[in-house]
DOKOLVEX-595232 format. One record per residue (C-alpha): x, y, z; residue number from 1. Coordinates in Angstrom, 1 decimal. Example, Ala and Ser with C-alpha at 12.3 -4.5 7.8 and 13.67 -1.06 7.14 Angstrom:
BEGIN
> 12.3/-4.5/7.8/1
> 13.7/-1.1/7.1/2
END
This chain:
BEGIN
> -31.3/-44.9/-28.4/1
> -28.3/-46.1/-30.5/2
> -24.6/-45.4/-29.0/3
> -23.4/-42.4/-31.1/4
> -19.9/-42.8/-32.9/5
> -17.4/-40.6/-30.9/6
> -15.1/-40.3/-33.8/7
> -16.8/-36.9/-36.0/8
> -18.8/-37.4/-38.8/9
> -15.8/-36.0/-41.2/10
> -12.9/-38.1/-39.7/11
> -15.1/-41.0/-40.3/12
> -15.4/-40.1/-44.2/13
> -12.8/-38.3/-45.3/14
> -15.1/-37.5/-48.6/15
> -17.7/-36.0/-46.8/16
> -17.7/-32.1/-47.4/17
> -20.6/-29.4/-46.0/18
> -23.9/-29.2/-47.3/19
> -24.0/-26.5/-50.2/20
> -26.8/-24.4/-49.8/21
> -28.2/-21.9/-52.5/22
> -30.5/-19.3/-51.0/23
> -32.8/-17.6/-52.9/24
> -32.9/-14.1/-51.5/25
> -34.1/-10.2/-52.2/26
> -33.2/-7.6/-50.0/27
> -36.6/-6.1/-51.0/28
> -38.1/-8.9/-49.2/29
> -39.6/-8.0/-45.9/30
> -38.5/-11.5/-44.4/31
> -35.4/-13.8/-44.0/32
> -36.7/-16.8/-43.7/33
> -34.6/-18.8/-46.3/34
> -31.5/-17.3/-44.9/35
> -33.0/-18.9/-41.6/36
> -33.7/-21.8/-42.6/37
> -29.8/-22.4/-43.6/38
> -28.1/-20.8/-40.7/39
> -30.9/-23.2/-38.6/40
> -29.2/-26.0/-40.8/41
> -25.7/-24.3/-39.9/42
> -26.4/-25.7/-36.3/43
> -26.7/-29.1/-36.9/44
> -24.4/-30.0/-39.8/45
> -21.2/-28.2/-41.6/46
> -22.7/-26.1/-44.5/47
> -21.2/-23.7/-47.2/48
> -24.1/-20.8/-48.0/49
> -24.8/-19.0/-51.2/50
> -27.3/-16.2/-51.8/51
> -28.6/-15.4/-55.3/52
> -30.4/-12.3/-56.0/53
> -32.4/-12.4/-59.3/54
> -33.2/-10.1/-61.5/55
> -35.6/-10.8/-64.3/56
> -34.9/-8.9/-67.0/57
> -38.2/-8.8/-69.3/58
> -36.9/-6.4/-72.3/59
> -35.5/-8.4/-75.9/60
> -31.4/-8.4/-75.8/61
> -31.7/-5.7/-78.9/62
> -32.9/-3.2/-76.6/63
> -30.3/-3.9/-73.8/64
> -27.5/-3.8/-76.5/65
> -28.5/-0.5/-77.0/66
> -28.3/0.6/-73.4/67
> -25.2/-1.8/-72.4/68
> -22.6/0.5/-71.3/69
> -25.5/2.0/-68.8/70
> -27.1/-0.9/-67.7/71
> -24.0/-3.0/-67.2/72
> -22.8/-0.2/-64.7/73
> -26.3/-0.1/-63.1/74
> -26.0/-3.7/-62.3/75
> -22.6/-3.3/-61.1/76
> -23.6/-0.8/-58.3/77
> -26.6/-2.9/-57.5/78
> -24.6/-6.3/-57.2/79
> -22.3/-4.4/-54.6/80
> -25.2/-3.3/-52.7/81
> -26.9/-5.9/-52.5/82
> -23.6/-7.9/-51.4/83
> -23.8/-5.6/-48.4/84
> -27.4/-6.0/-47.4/85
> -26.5/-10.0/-47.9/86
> -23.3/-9.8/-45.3/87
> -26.3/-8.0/-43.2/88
> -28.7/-10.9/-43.1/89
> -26.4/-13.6/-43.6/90
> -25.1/-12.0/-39.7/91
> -28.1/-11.4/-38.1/92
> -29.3/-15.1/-38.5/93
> -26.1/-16.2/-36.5/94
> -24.2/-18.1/-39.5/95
> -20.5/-18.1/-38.8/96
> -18.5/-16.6/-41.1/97
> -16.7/-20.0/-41.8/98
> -20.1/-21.3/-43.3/99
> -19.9/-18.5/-45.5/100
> -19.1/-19.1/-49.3/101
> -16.0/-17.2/-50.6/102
> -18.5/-15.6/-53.5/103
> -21.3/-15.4/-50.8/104
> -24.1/-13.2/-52.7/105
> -24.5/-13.3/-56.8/106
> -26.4/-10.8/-58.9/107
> -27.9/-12.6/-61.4/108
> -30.7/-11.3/-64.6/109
> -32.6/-13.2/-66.9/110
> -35.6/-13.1/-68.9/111
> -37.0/-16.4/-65.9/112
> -36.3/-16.3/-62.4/113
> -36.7/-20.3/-62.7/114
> -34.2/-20.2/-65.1/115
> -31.6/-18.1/-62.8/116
> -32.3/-20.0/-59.8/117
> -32.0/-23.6/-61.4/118
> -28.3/-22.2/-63.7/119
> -27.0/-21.0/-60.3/120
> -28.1/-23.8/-58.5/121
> -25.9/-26.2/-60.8/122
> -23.2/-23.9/-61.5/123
> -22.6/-23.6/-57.2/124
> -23.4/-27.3/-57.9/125
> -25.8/-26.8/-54.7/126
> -27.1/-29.5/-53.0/127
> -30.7/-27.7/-52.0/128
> -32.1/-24.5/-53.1/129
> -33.4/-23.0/-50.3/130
> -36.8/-20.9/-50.9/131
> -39.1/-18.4/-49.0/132
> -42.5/-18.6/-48.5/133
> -45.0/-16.1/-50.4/134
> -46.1/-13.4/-48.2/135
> -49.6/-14.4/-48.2/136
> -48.7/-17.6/-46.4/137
> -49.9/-18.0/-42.5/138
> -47.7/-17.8/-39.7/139
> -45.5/-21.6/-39.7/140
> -47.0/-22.7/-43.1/141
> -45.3/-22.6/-46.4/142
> -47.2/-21.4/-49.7/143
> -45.8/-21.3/-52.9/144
> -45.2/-18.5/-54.8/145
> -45.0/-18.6/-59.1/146
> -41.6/-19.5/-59.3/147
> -41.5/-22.0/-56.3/148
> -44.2/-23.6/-58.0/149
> -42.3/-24.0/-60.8/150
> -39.5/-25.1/-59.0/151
> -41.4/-27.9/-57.6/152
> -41.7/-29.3/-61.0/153
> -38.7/-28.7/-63.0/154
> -35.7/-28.4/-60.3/155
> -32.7/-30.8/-60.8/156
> -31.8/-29.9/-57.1/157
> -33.2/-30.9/-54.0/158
> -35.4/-27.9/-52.9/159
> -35.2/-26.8/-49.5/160
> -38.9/-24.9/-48.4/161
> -38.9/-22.6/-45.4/162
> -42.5/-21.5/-43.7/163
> -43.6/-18.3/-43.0/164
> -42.1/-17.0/-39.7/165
> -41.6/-20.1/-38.1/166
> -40.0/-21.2/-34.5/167
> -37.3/-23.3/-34.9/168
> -34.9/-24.6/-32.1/169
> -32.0/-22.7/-31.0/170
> -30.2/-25.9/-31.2/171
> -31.0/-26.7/-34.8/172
> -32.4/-29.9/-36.7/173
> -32.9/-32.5/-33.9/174
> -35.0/-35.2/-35.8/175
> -35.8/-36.3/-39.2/176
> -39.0/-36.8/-40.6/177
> -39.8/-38.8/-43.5/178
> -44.0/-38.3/-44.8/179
> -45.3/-41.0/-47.9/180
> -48.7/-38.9/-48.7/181
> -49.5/-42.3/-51.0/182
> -49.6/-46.0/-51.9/183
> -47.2/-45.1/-54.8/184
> -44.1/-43.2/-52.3/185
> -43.0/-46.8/-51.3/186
> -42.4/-47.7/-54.9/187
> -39.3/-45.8/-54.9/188
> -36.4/-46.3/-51.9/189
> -34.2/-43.3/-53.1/190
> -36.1/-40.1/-51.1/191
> -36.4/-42.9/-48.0/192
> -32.6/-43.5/-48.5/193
> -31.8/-39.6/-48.5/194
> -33.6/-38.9/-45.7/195
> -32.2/-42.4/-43.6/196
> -28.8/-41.5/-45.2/197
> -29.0/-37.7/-43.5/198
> -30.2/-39.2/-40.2/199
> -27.4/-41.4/-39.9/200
> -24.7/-38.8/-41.1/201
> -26.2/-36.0/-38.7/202
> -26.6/-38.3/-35.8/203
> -30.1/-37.7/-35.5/204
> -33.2/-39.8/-35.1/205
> -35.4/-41.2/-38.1/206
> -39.3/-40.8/-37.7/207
> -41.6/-42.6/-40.6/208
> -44.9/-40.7/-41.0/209
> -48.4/-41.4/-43.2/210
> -51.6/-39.3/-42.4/211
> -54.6/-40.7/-43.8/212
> -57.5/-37.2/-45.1/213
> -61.1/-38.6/-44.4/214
> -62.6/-37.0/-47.2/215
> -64.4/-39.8/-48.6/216
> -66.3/-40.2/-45.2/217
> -68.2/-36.7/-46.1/218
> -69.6/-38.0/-49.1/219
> -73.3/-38.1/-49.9/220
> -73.0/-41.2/-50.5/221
> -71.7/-42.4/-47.1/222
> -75.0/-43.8/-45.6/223
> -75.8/-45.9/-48.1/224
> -72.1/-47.6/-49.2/225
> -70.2/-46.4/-45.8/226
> -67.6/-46.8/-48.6/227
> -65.4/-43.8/-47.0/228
> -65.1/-45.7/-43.9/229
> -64.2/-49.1/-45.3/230
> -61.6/-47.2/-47.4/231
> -60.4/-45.4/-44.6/232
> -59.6/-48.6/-42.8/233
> -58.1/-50.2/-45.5/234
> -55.6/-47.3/-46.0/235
> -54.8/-47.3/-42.2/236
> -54.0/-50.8/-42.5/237
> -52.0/-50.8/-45.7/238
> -49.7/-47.8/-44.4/239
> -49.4/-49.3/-40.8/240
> -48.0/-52.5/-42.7/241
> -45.9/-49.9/-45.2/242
> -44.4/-48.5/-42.4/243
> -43.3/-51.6/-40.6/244
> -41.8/-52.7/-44.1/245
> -40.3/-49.1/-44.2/246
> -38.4/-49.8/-40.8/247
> -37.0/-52.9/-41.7/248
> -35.6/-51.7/-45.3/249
> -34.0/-48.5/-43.0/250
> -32.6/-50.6/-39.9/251
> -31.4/-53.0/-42.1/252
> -29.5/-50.5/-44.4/253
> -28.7/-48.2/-41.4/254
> -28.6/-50.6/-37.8/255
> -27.5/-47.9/-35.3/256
> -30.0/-45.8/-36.3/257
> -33.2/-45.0/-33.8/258
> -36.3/-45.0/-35.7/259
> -39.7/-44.3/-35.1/260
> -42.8/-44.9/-36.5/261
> -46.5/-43.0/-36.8/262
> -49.9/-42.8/-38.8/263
> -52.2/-39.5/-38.2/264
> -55.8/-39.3/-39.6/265
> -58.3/-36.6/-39.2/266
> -60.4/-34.3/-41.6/267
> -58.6/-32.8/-44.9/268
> -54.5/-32.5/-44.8/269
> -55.3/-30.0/-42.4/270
> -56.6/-32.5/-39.6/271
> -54.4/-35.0/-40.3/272
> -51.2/-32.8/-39.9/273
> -52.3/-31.5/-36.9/274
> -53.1/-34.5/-35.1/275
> -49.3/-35.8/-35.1/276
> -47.0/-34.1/-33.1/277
> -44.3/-31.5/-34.3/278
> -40.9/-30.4/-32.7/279
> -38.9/-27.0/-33.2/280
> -36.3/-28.9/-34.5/281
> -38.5/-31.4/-37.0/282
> -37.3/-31.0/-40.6/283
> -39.4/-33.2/-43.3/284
> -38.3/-34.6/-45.9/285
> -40.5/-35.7/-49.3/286
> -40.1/-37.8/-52.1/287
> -41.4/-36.3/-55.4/288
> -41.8/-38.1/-58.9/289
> -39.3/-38.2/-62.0/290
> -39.9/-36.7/-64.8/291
> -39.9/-39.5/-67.3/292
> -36.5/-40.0/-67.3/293
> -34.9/-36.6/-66.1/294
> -33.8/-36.4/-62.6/295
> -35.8/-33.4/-61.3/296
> -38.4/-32.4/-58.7/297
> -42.2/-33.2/-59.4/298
> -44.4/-32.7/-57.2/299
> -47.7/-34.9/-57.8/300
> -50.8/-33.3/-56.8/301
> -51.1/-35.0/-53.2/302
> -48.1/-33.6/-52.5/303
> -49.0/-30.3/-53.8/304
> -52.0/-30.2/-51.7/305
> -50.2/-31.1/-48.8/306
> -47.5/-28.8/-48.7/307
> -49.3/-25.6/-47.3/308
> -50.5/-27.6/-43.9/309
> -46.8/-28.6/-43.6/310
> -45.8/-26.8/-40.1/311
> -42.1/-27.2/-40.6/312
> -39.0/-26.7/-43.2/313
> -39.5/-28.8/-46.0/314
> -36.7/-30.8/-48.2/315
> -37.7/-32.3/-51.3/316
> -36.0/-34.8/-52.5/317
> -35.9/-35.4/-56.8/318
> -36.4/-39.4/-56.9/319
> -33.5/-41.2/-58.1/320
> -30.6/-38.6/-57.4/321
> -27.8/-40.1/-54.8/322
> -27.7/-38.7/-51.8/323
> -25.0/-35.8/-51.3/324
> -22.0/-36.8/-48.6/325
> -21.9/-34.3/-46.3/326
> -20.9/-33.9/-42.8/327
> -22.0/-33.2/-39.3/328
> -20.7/-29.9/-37.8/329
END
């Protein structure tokens, strides 16, 4: 392990300032998982927390002109209850009140909830928008609901995914995890960078990940071509060498930092994810794909059908977007 910097992480950077998060949160919701998820953050590095309440507002403007005075009112009484029910959960997952931003829960309508989510995320100028798993997901897995889906492919802010009911260590984020799901992640050095980049701030160890799904080995065709096994070698071998190449590019960007390196394999995502193995304190990280020449989140179908076997919090990263200075608690 590397000699860790006695001097704190802020001292050393005087520009580095805590992590904004956004969190997307209903008090109707029967879970708290994204407020979790950021006060499980809240261990590990300095953060300043937001929570937006949405609601989506599907009537034309000429009718709510009509009803203005009323409805203006009604949304004032519900802001300052929901405000409550927001100082509620934001205490009961342990964040400290100094982690707490000054406006710490907004109200916010719209005709789209994608639409609210993405305007507050850039006017809290957030680095990650932290979402909840749909109800329907299983215990420790994340599924996307309609407007995280969305998110996933339009979101000009790094989007921070938290699983259904998951266990997380009491002593926060204790190792980084970087996954390339294909040939094509190791085009593109920026989600690597982000992920090396909050290793190195956070003090935390690196781990380099690619899982190879043997689905071609099922085929009909395998007896006669056994042409899911030769592929299935020559992926193993390609990403075994695209990891080594991965290593160098971090060690030499980042030298103190300790990094690991490991390939999984086994039947569907499923198989695969399970075979490596996972920490309380593992966070992932993933690169997604620009959007021509936007800077946003999208998620390419691999990564789409990846996501729900993830058994940890998620961060995805929008390719191209510097990494936001910020500092360890």
């Amino acid at each position: 392990m590397p000699k860790k910097n006695s001097t704190p992480a802020a001292q050393r950077s005087p520009d580095l300032r805590p992590l904004r998060l956004l969190v997307a949160w209903h008090p109707r919701s029967d879970s708290a998982e994204a407020i979790e998820f950021a006060a499980w953050l809240g261990r590990s590095i300095a953060i300043r927390v937001r929570v937006v309440t949405t609601v989506r507002r599907p009537w034309p403007s000429s009718s709510l002109s009509r009803i203005g005075g009323k409805y203006q009112k009604w949304l004032k009484k519900q802001s300052k209850s929901c405000a409550q029910q927001v100082k509620e959960g934001l205490i009961a997952a342990g964040l400290e009140r100094t982690q707490w931003d000054n406006n710490y829960s907004v109200l916010l309508e719209g005709p789209s909830e994608t639409f609210i989510l993405a305007e507050a995320a850039k006017d809290f100028d957030a680095d990650v928008l932290i979402l909840g798993s749909s109800a329907a997901a299983p215990k420790g897995r994340f599924l996307a609901g309609s407007t995280a889906d969305a998110l996933l492919h339009s979101s000009p802010t790094a989007l921070g995914l938290a699983p259904r009911r998951p266990k997380l260590s009491k002593r926060g984020v204790t190792r980084i995890n970087f996954a390339y799901l294909s040939a094509e992640s190791e085009q593109d050095h920026s989600a690597l960078r982000y992920a090396a980049q909050s290793a190195d701030r956070w003090e935390l160890p690196l781990r380099l990940l690619a899982f190879s799904t043997d689905g071609l080995t099922d085929s009909v065709i395998h007896d006669q071509l056994d042409l899911g096994q030769d592929l299935s070698v020559e992926w193993r071998e390609h990403s075994l060498a695209m990891l080594d190449r991965a290593r160098d590019w971090v060690l030499d960007q980042f030298p103190d930092l300790h990094v690991e390196t490991d390939f999984a394999s086994g039947a569907g995502w499923s198989g695969a994810v399970d075979a490596v193995k996972w920490k309380k304190g593992d966070l992932l990280c993933l690169g997604s794909h620009p959007v021509g020449a936007l800077e946003r989140v999208f998620l390419g179908s691999t990564a789409s059908s990846f996501l729900p076997y993830a058994p940890v919090p998620v961060l995805v990263y929008p390719v191209h977007n510097p990494a936001p200075k910020v500092s360890k608690v």
